[in-house]
N, C-alpha and C positions, 0 to 999 in steps of 0.2 A: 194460665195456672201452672202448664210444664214448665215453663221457662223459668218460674219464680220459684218452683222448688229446686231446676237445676241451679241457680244463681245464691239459694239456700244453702244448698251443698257445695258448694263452689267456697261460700263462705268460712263452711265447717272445715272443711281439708285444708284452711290457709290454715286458720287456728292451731289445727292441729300438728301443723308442721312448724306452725310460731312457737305452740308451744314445747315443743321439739327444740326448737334450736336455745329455746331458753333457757331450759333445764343442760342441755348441752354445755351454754358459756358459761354455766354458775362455776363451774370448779375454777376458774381459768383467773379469778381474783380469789381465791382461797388458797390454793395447793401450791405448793412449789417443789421442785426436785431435783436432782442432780442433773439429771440428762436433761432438761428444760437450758440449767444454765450453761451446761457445755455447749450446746447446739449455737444459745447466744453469745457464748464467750467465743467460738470459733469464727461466729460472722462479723463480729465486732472489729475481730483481729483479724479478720478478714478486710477489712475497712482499712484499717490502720496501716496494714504493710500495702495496700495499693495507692494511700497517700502518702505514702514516705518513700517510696518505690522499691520498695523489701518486698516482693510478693516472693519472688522465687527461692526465699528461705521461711516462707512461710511456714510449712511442718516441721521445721526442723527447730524454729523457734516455742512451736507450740509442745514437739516433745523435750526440748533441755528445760524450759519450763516447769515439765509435769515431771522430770526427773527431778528438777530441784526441789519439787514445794513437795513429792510424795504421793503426787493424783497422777494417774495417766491422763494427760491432758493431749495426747496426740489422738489425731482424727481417725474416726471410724467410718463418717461420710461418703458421697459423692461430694467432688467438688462443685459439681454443680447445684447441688441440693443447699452446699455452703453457701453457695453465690444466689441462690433466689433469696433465704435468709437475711444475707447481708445485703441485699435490695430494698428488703423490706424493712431493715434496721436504719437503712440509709436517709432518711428522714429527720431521725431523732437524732444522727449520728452527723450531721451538717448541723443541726441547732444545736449541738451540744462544743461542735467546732468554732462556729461562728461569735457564738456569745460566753464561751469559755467555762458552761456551765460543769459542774461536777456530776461526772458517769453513774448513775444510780442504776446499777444492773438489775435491779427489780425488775424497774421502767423496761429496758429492754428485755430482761423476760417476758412480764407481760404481753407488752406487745409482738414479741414472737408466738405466743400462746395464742392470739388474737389470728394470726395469721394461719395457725392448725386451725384451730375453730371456723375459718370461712371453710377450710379445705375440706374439711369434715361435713360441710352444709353440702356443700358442692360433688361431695360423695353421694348425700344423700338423696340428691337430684339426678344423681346419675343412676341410683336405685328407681326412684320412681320411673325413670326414662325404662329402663331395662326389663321392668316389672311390666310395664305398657306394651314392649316389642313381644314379649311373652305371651301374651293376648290378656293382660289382667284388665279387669275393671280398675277408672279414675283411682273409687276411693281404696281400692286393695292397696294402688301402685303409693299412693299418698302415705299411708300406713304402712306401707314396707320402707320408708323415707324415715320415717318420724320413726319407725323403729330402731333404726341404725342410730339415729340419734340420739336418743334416748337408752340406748346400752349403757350397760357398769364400764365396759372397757372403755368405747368411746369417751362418755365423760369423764372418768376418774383418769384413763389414761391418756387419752387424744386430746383432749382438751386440759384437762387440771393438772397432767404432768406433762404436757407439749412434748408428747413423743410425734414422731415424723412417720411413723408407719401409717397415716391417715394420707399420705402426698401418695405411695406406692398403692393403698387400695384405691384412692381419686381414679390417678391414671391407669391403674388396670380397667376398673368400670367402666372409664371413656372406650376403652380399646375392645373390651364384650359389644359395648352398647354399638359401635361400629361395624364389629366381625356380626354380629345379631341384624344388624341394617342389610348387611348383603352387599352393599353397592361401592364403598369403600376400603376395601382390604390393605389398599397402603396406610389410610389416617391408621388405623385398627394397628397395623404392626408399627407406625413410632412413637406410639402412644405406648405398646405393650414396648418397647424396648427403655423407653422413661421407666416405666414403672420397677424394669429390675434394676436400674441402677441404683433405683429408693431401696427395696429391698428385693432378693432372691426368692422369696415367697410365690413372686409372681409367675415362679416358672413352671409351681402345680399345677395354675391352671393354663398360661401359656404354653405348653410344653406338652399337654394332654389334647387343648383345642388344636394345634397342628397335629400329631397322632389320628383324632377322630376326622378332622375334616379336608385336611393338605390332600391336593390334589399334583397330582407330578407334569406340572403344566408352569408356562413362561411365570405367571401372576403367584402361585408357590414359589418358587426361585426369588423372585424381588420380593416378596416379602419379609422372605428368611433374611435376606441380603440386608436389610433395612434396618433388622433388628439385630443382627452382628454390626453393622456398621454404627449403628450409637453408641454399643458396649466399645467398640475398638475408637471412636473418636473421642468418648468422653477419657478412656486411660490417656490416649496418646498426647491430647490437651490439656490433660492435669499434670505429665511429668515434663511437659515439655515447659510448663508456666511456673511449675512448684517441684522444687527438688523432694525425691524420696517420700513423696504425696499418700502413696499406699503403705509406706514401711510399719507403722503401726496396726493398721485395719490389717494387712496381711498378719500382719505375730501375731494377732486375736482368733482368727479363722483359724492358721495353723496348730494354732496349740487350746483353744476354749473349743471352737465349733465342729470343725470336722470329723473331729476324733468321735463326737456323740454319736455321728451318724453308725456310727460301728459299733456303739459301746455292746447295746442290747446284742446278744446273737443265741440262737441254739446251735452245740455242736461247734461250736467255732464259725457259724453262719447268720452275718450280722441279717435281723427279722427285716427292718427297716426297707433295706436296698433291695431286698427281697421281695416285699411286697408292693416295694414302686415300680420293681421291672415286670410283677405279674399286672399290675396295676395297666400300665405302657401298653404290655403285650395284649389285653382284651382290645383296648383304645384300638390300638394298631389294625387287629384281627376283622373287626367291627368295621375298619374304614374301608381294609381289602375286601371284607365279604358284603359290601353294602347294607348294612345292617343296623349301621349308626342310626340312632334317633337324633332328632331335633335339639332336646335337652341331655344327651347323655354325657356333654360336658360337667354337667352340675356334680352330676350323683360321683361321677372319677375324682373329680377335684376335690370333694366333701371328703371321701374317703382319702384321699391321697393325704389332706392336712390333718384329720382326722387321727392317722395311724404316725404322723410324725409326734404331733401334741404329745398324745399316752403312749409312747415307746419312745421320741427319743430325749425332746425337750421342749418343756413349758415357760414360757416365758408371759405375762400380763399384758400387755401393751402387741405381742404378737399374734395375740387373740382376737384383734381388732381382723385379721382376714377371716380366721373363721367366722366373726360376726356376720361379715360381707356374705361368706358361701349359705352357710346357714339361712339367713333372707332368701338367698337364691335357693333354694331348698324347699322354702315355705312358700316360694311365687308358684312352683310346681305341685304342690302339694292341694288337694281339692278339701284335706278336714282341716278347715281353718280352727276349729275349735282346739284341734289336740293341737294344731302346728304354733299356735299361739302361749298355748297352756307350757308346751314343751320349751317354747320359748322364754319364757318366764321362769320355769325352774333352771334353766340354764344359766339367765338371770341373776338370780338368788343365789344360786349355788357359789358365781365365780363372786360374789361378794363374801361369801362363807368362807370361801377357799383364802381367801388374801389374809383372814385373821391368825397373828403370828401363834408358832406353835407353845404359847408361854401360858398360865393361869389368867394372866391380867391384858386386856386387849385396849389398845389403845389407838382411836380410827386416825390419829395424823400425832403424832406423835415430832415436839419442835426440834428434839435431837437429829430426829432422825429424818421427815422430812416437814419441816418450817413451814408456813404459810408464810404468803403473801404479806397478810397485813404484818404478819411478827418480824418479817424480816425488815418490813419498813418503818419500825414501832423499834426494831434494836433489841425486841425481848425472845431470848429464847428460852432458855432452863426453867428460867420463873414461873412458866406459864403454862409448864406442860404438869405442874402441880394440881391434884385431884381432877387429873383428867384420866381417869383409869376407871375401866368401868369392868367386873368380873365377868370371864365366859368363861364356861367350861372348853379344856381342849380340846374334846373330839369334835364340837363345832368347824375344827376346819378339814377332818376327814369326811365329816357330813358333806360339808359346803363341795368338797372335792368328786365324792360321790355321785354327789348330783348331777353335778355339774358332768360326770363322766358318760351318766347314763341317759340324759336328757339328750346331750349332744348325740349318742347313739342312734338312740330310737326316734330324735328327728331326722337321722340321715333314712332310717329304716322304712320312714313311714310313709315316704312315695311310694317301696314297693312293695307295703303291705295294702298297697292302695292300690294296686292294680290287677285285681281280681273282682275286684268291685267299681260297677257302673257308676254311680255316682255319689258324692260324699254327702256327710250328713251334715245338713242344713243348721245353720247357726241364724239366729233373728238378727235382726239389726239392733238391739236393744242388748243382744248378749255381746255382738263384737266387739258393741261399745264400750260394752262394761272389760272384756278383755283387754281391749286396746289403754282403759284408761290405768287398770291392774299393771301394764308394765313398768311405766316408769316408778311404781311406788319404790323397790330397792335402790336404786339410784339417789331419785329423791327424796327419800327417806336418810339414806347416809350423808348426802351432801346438807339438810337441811338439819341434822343430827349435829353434822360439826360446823354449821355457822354459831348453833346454840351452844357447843361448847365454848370454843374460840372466840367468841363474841360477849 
């Protein structure tokens, strides 16, 4: 009889991760975006100059290009990020060689989109893995998986606009789930050294786990070493393959990014930088005075993204890490009831927040960013005709609101949770109903605009 209810269960946590990764792919034939087709238009042409043997004017083609047509079409990438891309365009890109057929970039859109979508499951396996080293219950860890996947950012963004910040949370999770194993600290650090090449994100939390747990022994040194040495081989192999490979991505950081980190200040004293080296300095304090907890990774990192988000800059799609910490938040957290519920208005929120500041809100709008099918249909202007549906505009300081305060008070509520023995008991009938409550905004707006669009 035990066996047949664990084999029962067994059943239910596929499903619910099936249905997880379903709701995940929907956007990924719906939506289409700019940045989707850059990433493809870079691997393509990544393709192209290494069979004509023009690799090493590679950037320099892609920005007289984006000077002449009006787009900045020069790379923001790793090149190696380009190069897994154009691996996996390399399929379509031999039978389109082979039989001379005509480039339909849709096609290779999509199927780059296809390629986010495994990476994003594969994330979310690496949640459940890490949820498990935590000491969680199967089905917690399964539902911490299926949550990630079932987020607004992940589908609308990781998937339905094939952004690539889903590769940089991947391999960061490999590199926790490693440093959390214990027994492997080199996999842990080249794993964590991928991950900042995807994006710099990874160094809130990389950058706080050496602080709380670096020990000043042989095995620290080589790890550090590990993780310098992939930053310094992937530059020194990208300029040495591709002329002036970073000239673009640097003019962006120099003049959009870096500057923000300063902008906020009191007194002429940027908040930001201020609060990551108090931030550093507990971490630090903690490891000299042996004092560090187990999870006190979690709670620094929360807060560390947390004070960048609302002070220096928000971006959609770079929300997918807070997704990440936040989960990791709630694997720690004992009132699954509020850490769920908080999850969900966080949820709701960042769908409220995306609606433009205008009278008339429109959930895909083909000027602006097209679907899939319309782009394969050739219709654009004509169709985005009585697709306007009235919101009022405070709807998106609402949606922001929320979004501001949920985020809060789930970082808050491990430690208003530790005065108290033990949390308060949720039935298996209520998590359910919790667990099935999340994905409604999600799949509510995706299913929203098949009905329009269709």
């Amino acid at each position: 009889m035990k066996k047949l209810v664990m084999e029962k269960k067994l059943v239910i946590e596929k499903k619910l991760l099936l249905l997880g990764a379903v709701l995940a792919v929907m956007p990924v034939f719906l939506f289409s975006s700019l940045d989707a087709q850059f990433i493809t238009y870079w691997a393509v042409e990544l393709l192209d100059h290494i069979h004509s043997g023009e690799l090493y004017s590679y950037a320099a083609d892609m920005m007289a290009k984006g000077l002449a047509s009006g787009v900045n079409w020069g790379i923001n990438y790793s090149l190696w990020l380009d190069a897994a891309f154009a691996l996996w365009e390399l399929p379509l890109y031999l039978v389109h060689c082979l039989f001379h057929l005509p480039a339909h970039w849709v096609i290779y859109e999509v199927w780059a989109k296809i390629l986010v979508w495994i990476v994003n499951i594969a994330a979310s396996l690496e949640i459940i893995r890490i949820f498990s080293l935590l000491g969680k219950k199967k089905e917690e860890a399964i539902a911490g998986g299926y949550l990630y996947l079932i987020s607004a950012v992940v589908c609308l963004y990781g998937a339905g606009y094939g952004q690539v910040d889903g590769f940089g949370v991947w391999l960061l999770l490999i590199s926790i789930r490693f440093m959390l194993g214990g027994q492997k600290p080199e996999k842990a650090a080249i794993f964590a050294g991928l991950s900042i090449l995807c994006k710099s994100f990874s160094l809130m939390v990389i950058g706080l786990l050496f602080l709380l747990y670096a020990k000043p022994n042989r095995k620290t040194v080589k790890c550090t070493f590990i993780v310098i040495f992939i930053q310094v081989l992937e530059k020194v192999t990208s300029l040495m393959l591709v002329k002036d490979y970073f000239a673009a991505a640097n003019r962006y950081n120099r003049e959009m990014f870096f500057p923000r980190l300063l902008e906020v200040s009191v007194n002429d004293y940027p908040i930001f930088p201020v609060i990551a080296l108090i931030i550093c300095a507990i971490c630090l304090y903690k490891n000299i005075s042996g004092t560090v907890a187990k999870t006190d990774w979690i709670f620094a990192s929360a807060w560390m993204f947390c004070a960048f988000f609302f002070l220096i800059y928000w971006h959609n799609q770079w929300f997918m890490y807070a997704v990440m910490e936040m989960l990791l938040v709630i694997a720690v957290c004992r009132q699954k009831f509020f850490s769920y519920l908080l999850y969900l208005g966080m949820n709701t929120g960042f769908l409220m927040y995306l609606i433009p500041k205008t009278e008339e809100f429109v959930l895909c709008d083909f000027l602006k960013v097209p679907t899939v099918l319309g782009r394969l249909m050739g219709i654009h202007e004509e169709i985005s005709i009585g697709m306007y549906y009235p919101i009022p505009i405070y709807t998106y300081s609402i949606g922001r609101i929320l979004l501001l305060a949920c985020f809060i008070m789930l970082n808050l509520l491990p430690f208003l949770e530790m005065k108290q023995k033990e949390g308060r008991a949720v039935t298996a009938k209520m998590e359910k109903w919790l667990l099935a409550l999340q994905w409604l905004p999600t799949a509510g707006y995706i299913l929203f605009s098949w009905a329009v669009y269709l």
